[in-house]
mmCIF file of the N, C-alpha and C atoms, coordinates in Angstrom:
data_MODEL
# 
_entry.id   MODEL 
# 
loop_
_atom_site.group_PDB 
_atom_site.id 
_atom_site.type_symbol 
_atom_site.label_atom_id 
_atom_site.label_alt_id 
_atom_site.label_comp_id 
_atom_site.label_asym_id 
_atom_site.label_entity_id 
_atom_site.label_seq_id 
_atom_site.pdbx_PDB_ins_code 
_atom_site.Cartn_x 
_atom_site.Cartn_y 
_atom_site.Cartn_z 
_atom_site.occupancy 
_atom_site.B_iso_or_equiv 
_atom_site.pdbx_formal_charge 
_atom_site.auth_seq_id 
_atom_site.auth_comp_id 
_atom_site.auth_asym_id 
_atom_site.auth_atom_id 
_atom_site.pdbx_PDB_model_num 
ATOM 1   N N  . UNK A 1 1  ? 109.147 74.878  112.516 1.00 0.00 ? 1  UNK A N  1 
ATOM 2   C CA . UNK A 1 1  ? 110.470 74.348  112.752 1.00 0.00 ? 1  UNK A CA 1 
ATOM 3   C C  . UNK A 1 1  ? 110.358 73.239  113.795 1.00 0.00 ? 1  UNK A C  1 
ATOM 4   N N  . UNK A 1 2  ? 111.102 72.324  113.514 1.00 0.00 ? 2  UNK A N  1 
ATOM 5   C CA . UNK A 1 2  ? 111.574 71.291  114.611 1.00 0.00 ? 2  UNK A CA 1 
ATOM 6   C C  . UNK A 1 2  ? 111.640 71.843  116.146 1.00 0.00 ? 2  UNK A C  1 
ATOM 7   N N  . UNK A 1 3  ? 110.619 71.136  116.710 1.00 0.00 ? 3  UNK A N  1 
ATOM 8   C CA . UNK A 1 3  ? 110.728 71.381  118.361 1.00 0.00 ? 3  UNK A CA 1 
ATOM 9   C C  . UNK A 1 3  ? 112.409 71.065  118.680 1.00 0.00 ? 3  UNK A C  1 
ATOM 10  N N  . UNK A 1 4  ? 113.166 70.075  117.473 1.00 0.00 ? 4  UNK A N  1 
ATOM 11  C CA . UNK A 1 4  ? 114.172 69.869  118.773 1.00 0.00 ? 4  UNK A CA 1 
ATOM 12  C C  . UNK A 1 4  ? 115.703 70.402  117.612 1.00 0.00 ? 4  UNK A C  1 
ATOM 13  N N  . UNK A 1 5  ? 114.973 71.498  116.695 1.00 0.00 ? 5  UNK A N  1 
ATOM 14  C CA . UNK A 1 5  ? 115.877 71.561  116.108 1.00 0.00 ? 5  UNK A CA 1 
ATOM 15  C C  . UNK A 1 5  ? 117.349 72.070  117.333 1.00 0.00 ? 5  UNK A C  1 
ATOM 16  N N  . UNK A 1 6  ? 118.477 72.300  116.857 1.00 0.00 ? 6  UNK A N  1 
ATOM 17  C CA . UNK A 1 6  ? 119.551 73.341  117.594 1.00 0.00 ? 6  UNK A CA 1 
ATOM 18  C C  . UNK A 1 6  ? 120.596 73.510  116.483 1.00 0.00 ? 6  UNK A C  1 
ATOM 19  N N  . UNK A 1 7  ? 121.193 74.750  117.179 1.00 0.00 ? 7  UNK A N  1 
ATOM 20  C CA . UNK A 1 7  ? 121.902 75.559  115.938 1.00 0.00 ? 7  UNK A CA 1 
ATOM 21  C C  . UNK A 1 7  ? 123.558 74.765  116.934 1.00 0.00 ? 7  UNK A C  1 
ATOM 22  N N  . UNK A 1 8  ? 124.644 75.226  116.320 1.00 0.00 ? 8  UNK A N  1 
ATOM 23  C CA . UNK A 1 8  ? 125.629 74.508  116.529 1.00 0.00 ? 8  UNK A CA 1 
ATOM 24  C C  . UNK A 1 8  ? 126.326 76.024  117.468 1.00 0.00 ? 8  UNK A C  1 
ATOM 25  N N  . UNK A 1 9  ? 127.052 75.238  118.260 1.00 0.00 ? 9  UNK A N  1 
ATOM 26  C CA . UNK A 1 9  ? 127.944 76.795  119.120 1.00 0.00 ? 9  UNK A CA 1 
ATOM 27  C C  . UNK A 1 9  ? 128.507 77.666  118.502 1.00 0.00 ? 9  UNK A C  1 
ATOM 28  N N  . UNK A 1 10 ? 128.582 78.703  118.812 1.00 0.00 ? 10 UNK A N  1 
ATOM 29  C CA . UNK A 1 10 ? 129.326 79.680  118.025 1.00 0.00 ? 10 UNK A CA 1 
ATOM 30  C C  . UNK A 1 10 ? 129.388 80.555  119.257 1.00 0.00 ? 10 UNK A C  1 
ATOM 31  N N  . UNK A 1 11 ? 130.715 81.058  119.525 1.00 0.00 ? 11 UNK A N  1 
ATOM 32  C CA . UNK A 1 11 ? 130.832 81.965  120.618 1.00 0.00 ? 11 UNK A CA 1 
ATOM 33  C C  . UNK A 1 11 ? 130.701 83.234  120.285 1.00 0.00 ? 11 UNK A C  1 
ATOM 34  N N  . UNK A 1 12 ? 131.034 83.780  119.023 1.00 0.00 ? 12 UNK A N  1 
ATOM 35  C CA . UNK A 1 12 ? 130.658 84.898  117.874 1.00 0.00 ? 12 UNK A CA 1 
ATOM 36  C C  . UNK A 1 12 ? 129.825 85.516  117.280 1.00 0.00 ? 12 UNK A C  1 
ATOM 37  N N  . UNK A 1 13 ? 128.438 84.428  118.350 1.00 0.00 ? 13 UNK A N  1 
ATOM 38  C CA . UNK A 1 13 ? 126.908 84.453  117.998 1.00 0.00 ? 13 UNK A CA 1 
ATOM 39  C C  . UNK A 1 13 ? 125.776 84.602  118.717 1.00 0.00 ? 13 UNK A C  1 
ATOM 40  N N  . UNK A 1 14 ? 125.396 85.678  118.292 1.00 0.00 ? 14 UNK A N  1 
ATOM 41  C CA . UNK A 1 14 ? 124.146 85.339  119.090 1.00 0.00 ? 14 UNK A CA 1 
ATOM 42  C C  . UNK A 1 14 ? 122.678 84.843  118.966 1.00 0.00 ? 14 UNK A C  1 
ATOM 43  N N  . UNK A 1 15 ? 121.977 84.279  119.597 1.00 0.00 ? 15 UNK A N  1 
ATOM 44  C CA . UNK A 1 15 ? 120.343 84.175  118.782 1.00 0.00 ? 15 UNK A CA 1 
ATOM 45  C C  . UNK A 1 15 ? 119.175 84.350  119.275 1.00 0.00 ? 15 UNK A C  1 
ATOM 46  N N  . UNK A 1 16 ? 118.724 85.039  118.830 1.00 0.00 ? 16 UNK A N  1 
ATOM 47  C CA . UNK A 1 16 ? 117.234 85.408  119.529 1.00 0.00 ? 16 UNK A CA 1 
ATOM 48  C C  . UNK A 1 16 ? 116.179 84.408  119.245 1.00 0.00 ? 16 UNK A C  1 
ATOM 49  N N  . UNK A 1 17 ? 115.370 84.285  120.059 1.00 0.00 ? 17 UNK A N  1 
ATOM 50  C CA . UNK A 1 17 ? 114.277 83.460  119.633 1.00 0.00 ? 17 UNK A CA 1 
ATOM 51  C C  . UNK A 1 17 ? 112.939 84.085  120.127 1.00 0.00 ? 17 UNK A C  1 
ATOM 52  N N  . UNK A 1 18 ? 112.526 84.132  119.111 1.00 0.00 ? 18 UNK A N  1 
ATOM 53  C CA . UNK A 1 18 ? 110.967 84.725  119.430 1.00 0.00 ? 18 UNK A CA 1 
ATOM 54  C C  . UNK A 1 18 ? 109.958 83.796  118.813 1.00 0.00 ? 18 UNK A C  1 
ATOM 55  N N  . UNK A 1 19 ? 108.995 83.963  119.752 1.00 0.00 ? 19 UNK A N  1 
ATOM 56  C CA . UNK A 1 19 ? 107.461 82.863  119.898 1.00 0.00 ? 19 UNK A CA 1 
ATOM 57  C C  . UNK A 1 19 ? 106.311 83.959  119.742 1.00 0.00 ? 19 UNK A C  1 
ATOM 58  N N  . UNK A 1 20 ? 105.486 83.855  118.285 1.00 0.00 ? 20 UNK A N  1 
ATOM 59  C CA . UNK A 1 20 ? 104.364 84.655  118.426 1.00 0.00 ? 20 UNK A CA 1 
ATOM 60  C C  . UNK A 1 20 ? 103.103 83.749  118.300 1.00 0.00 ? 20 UNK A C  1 
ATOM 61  N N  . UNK A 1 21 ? 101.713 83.636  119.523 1.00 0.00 ? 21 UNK A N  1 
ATOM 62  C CA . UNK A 1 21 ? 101.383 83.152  120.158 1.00 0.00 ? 21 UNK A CA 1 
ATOM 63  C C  . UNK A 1 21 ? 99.755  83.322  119.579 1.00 0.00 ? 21 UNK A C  1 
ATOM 64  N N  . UNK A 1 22 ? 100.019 83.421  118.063 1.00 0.00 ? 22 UNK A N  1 
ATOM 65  C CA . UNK A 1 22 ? 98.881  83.583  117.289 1.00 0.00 ? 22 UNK A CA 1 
ATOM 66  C C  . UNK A 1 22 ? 98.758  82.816  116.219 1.00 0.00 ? 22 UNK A C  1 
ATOM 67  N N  . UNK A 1 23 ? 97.161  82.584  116.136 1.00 0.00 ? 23 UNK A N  1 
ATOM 68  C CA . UNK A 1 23 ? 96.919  82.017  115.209 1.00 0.00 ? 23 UNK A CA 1 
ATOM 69  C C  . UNK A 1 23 ? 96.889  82.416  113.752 1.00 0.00 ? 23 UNK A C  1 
ATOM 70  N N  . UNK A 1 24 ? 96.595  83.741  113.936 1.00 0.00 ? 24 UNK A N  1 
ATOM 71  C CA . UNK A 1 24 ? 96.329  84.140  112.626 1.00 0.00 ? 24 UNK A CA 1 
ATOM 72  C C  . UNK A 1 24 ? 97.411  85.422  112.945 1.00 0.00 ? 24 UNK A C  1 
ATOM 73  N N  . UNK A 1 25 ? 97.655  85.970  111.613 1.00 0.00 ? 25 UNK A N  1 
ATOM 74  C CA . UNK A 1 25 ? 98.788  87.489  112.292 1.00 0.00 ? 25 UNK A CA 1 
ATOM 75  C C  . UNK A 1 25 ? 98.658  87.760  111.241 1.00 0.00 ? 25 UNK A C  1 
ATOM 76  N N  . UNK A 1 26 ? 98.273  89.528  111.488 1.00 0.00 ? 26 UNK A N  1 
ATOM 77  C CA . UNK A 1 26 ? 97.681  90.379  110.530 1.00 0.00 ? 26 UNK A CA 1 
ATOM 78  C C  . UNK A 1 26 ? 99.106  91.137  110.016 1.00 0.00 ? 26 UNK A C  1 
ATOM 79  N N  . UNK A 1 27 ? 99.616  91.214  108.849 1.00 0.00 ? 27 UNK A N  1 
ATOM 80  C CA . UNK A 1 27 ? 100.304 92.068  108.036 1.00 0.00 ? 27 UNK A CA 1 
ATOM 81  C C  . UNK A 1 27 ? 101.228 92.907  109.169 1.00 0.00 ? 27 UNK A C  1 
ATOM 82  N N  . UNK A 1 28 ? 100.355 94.050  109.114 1.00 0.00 ? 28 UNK A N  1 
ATOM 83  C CA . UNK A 1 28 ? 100.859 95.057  110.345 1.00 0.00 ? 28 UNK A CA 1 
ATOM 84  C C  . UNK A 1 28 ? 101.414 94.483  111.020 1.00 0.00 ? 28 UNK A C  1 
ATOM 85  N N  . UNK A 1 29 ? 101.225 93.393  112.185 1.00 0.00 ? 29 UNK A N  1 
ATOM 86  C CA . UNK A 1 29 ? 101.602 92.733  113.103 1.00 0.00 ? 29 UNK A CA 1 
ATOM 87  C C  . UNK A 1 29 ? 102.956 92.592  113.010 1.00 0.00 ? 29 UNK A C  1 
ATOM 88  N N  . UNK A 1 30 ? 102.781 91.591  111.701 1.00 0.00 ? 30 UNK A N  1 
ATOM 89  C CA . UNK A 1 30 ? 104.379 90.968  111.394 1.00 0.00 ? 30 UNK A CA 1 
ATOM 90  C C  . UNK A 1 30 ? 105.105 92.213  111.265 1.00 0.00 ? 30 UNK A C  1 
ATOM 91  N N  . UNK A 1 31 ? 104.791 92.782  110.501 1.00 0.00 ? 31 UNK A N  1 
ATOM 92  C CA . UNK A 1 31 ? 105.601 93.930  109.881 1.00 0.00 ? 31 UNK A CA 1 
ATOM 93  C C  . UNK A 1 31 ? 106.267 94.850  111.235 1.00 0.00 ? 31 UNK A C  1 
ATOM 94  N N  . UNK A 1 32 ? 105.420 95.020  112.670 1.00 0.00 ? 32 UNK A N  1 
ATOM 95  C CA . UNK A 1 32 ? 105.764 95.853  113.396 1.00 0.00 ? 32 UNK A CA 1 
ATOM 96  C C  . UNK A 1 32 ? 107.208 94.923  114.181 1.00 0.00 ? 32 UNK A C  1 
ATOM 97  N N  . UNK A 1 33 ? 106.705 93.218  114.307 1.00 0.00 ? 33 UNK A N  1 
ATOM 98  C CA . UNK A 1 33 ? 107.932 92.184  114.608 1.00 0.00 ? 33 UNK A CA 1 
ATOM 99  C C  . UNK A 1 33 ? 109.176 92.544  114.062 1.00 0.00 ? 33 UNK A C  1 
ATOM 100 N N  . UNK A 1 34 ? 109.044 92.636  112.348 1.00 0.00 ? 34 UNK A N  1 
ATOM 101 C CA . UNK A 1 34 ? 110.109 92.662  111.371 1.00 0.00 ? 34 UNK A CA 1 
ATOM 102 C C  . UNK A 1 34 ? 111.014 93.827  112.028 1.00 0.00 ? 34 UNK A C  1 
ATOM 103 N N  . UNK A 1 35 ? 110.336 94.929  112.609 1.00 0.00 ? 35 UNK A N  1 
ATOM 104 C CA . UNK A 1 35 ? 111.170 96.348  112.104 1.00 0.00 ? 35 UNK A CA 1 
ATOM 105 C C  . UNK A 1 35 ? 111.689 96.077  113.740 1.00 0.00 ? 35 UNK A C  1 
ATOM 106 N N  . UNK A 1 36 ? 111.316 95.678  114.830 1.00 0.00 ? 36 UNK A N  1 
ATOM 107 C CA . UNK A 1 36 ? 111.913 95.488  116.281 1.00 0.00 ? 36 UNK A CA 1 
ATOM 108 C C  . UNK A 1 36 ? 112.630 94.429  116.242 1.00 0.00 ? 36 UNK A C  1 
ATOM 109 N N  . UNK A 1 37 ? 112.364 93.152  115.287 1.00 0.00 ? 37 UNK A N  1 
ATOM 110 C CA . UNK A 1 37 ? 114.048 92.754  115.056 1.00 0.00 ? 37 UNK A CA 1 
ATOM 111 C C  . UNK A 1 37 ? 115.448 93.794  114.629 1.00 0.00 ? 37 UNK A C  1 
ATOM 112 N N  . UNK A 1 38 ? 114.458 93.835  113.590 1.00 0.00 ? 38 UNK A N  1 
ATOM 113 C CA . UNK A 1 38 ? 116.192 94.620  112.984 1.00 0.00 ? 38 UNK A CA 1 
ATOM 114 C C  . UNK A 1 38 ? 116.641 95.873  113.666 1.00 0.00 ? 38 UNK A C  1 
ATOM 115 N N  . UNK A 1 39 ? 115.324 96.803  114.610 1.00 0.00 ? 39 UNK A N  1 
ATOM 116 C CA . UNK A 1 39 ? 116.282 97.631  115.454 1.00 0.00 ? 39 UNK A CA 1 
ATOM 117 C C  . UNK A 1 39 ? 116.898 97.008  116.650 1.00 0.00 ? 39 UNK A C  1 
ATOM 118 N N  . UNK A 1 40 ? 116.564 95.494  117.468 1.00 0.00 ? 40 UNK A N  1 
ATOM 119 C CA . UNK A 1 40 ? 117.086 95.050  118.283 1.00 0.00 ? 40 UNK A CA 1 
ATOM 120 C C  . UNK A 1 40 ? 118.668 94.655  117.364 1.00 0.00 ? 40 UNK A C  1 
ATOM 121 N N  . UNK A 1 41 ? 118.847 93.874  116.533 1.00 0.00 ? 41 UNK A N  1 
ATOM 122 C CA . UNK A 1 41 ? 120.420 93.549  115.767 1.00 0.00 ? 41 UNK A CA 1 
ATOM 123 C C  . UNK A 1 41 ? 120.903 94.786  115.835 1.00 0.00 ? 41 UNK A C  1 
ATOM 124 N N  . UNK A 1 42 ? 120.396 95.830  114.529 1.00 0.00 ? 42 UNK A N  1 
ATOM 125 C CA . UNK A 1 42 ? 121.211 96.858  114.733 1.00 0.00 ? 42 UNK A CA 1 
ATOM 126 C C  . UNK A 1 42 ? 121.770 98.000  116.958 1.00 0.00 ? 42 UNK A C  1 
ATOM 127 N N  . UNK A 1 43 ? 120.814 97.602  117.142 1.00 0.00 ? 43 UNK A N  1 
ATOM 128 C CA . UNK A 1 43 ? 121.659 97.783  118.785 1.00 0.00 ? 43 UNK A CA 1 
ATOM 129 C C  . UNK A 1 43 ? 122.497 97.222  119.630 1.00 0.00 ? 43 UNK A C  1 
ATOM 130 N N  . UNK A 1 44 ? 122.303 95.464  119.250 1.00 0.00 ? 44 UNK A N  1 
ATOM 131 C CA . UNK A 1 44 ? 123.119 94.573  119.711 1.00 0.00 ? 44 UNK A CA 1 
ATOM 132 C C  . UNK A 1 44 ? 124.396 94.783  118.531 1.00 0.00 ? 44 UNK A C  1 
ATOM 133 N N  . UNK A 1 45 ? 124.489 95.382  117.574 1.00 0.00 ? 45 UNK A N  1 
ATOM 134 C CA . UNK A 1 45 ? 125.993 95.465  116.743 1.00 0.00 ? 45 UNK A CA 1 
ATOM 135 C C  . UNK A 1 45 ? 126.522 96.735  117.459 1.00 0.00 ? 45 UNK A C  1 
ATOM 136 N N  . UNK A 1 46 ? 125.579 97.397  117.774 1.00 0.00 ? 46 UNK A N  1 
ATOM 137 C CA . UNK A 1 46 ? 126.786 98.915  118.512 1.00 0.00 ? 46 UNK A CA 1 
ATOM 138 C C  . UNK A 1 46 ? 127.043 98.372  119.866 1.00 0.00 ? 46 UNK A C  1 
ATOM 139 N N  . UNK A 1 47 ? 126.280 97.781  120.481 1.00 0.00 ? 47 UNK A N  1 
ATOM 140 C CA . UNK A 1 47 ? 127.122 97.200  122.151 1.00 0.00 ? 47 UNK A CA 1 
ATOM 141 C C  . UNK A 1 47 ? 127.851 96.520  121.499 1.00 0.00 ? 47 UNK A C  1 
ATOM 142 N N  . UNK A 1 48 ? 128.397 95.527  120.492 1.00 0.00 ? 48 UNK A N  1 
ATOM 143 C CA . UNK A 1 48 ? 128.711 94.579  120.604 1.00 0.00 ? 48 UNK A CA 1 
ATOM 144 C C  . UNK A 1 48 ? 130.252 94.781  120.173 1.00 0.00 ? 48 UNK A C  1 
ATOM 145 N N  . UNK A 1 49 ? 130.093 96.414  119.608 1.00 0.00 ? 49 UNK A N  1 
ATOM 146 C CA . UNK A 1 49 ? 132.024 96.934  118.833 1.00 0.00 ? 49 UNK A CA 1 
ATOM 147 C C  . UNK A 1 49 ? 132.290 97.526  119.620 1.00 0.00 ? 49 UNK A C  1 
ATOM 148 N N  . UNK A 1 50 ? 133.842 97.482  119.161 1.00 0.00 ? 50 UNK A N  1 
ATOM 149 C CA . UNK A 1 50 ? 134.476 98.098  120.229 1.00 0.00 ? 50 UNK A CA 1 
ATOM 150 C C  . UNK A 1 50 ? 134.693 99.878  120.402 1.00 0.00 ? 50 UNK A C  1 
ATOM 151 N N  . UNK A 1 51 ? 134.912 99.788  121.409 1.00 0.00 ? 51 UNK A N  1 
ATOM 152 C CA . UNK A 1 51 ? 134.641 101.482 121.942 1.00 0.00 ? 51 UNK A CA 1 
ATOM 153 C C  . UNK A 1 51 ? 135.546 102.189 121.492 1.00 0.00 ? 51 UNK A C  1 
ATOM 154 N N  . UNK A 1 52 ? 135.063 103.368 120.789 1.00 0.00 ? 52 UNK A N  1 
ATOM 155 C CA . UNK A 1 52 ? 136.086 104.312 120.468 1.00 0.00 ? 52 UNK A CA 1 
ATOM 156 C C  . UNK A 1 52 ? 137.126 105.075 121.363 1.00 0.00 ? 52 UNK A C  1 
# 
């Protein structure tokens, strides 16, 4: 991606950015990235509703 890409404001939004600092990345690797994204989203959606 573009060093100078940028996403447009959204106050409704959030964005993570992650930098992996390899040259080569083994399967597993990614795969262990993939699954600590989606449990970081799915945690940032329960802080992020409102309280019962």
């Amino acid at each position: 991606m573009d060093s100078n890409y940028r996403l447009p404001p959204a106050r409704d939004k959030l964005v993570v950015h992650l930098t992996i600092n390899r040259e080569k990345k083994q399967d597993e690797f990614l795969e262990e990235i993939r699954q600590f994204l989606d449990d970081l989203q799915n945690e940032l959606k329960t802080l992020s509703s409102p309280a019962d």
